[in-house]
MMTF fields as JSON, N, C-alpha, C and O atoms, coordinates in Angstrom:
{
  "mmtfVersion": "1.0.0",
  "mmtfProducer": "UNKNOWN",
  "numBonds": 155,
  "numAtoms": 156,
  "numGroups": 39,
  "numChains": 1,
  "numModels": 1,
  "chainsPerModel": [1],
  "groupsPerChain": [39],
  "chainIdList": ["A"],
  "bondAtomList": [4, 2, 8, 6, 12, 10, 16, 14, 20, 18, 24, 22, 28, 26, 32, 30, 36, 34, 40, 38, 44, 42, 48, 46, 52, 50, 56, 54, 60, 58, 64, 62, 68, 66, 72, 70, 76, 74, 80, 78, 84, 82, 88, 86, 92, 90, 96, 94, 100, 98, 104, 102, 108, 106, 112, 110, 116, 114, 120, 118, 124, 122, 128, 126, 132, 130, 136, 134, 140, 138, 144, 142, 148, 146, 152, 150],
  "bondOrderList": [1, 1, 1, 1, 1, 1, 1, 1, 1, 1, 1, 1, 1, 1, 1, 1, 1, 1, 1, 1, 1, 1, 1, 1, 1, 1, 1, 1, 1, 1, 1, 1, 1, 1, 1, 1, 1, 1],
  "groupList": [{"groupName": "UNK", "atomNameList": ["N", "CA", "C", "O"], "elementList": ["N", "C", "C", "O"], "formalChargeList": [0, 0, 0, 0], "bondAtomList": [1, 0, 2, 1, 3, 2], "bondOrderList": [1, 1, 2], "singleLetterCode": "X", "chemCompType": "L-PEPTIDE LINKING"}],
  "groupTypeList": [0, 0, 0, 0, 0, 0, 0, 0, 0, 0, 0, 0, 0, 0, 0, 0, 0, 0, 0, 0, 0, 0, 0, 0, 0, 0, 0, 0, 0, 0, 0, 0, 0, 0, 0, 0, 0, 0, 0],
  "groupIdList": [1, 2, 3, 4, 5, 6, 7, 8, 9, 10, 11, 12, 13, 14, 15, 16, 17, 18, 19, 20, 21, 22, 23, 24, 25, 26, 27, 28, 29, 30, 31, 32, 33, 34, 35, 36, 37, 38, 39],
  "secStructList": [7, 7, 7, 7, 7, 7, 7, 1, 1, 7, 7, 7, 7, 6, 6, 2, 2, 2, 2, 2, 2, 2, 2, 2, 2, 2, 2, 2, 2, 2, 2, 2, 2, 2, 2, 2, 2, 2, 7],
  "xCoordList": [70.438, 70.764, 72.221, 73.068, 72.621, 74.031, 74.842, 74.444, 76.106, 77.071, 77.411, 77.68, 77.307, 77.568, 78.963, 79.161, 79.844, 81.078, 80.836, 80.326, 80.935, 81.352, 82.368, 82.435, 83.299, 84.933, 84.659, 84.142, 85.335, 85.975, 87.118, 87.1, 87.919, 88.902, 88.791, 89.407, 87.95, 87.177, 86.577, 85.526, 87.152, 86.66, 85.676, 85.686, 85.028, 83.953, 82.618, 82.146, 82.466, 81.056, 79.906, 79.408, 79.112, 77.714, 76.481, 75.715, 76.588, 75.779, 75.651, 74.63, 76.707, 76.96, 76.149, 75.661, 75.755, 75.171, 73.63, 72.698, 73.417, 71.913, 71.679, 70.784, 72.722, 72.617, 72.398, 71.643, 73.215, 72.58, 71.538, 70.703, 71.121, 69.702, 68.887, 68.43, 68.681, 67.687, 67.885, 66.904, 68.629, 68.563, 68.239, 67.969, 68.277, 68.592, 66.893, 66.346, 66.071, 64.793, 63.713, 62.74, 64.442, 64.003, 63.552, 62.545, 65.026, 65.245, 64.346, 63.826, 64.451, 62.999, 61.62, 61.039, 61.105, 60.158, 59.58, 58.626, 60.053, 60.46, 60.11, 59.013, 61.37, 60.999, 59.418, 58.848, 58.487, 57.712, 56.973, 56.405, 56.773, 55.619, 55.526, 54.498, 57.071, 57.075, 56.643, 56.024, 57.4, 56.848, 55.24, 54.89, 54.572, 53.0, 53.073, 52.836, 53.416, 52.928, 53.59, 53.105, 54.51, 55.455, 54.758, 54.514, 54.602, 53.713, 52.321, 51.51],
  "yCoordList": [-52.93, -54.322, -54.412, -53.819, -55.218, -55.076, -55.823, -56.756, -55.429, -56.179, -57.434, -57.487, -58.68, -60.027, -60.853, -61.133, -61.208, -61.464, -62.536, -63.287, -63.083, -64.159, -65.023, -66.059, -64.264, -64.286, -66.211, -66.675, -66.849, -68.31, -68.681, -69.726, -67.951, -67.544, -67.729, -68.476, -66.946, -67.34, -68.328, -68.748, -68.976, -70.026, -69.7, -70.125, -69.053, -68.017, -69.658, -70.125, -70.011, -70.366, -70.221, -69.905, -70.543, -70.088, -69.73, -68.766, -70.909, -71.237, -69.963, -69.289, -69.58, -68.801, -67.794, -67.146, -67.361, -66.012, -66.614, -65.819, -67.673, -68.047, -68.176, -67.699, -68.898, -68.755, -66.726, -66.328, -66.131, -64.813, -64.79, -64.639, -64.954, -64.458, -64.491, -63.619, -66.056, -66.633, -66.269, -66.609, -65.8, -65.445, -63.644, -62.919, -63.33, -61.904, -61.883, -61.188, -62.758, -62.958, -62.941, -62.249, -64.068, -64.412, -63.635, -63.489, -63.017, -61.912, -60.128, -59.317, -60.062, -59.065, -59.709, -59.092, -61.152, -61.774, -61.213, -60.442, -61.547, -61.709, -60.203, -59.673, -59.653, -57.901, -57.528, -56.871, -57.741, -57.528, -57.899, -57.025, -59.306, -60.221, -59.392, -58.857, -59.315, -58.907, -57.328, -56.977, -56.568, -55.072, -54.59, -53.825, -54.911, -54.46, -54.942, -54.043, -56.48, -56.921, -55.516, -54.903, -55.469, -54.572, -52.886, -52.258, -52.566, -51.182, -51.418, -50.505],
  "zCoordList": [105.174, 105.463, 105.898, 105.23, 107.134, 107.417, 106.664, 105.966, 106.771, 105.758, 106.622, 107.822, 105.459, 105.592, 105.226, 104.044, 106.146, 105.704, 105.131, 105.962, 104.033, 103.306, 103.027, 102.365, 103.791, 102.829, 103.474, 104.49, 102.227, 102.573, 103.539, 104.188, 103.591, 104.212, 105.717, 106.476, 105.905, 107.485, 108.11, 107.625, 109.434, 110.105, 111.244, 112.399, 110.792, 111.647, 111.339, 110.302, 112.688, 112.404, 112.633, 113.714, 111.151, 111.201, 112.105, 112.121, 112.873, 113.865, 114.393, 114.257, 115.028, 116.219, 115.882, 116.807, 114.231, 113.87, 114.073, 113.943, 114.313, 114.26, 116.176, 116.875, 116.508, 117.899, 118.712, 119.599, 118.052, 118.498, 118.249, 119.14, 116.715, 116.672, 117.623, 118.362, 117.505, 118.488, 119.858, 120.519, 120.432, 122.155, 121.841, 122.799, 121.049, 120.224, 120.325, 121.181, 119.316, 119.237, 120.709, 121.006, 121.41, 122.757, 123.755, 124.448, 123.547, 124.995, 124.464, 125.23, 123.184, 122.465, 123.173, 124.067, 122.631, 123.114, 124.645, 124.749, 125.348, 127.12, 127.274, 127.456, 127.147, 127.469, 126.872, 127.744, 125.619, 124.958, 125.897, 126.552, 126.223, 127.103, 128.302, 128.718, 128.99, 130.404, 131.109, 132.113, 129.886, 130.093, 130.132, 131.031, 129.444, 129.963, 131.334, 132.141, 132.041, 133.059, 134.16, 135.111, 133.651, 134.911, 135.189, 136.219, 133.704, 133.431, 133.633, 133.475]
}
């Protein structure tokens, strides 16, 4: 499991780690869907 910064200290926002995900998720999706069509 990767390491999760917590620190309070940090003005790191959250989102942004959910916003990767999800294009992170997406763009897996896409390649998955798209590759049989191409192969």
């Amino acid at each position: 499991m990767p390491y999760v910064d917590i620190n309070p200290h940090r003005n790191r926002p959250k989102w942004w780690a959910y916003v990767g995900l999800v294009l992170l998720t997406v763009a897996t999706g896409c390649v998955v869907f798209v590759a049989p069509a191409d192969f």
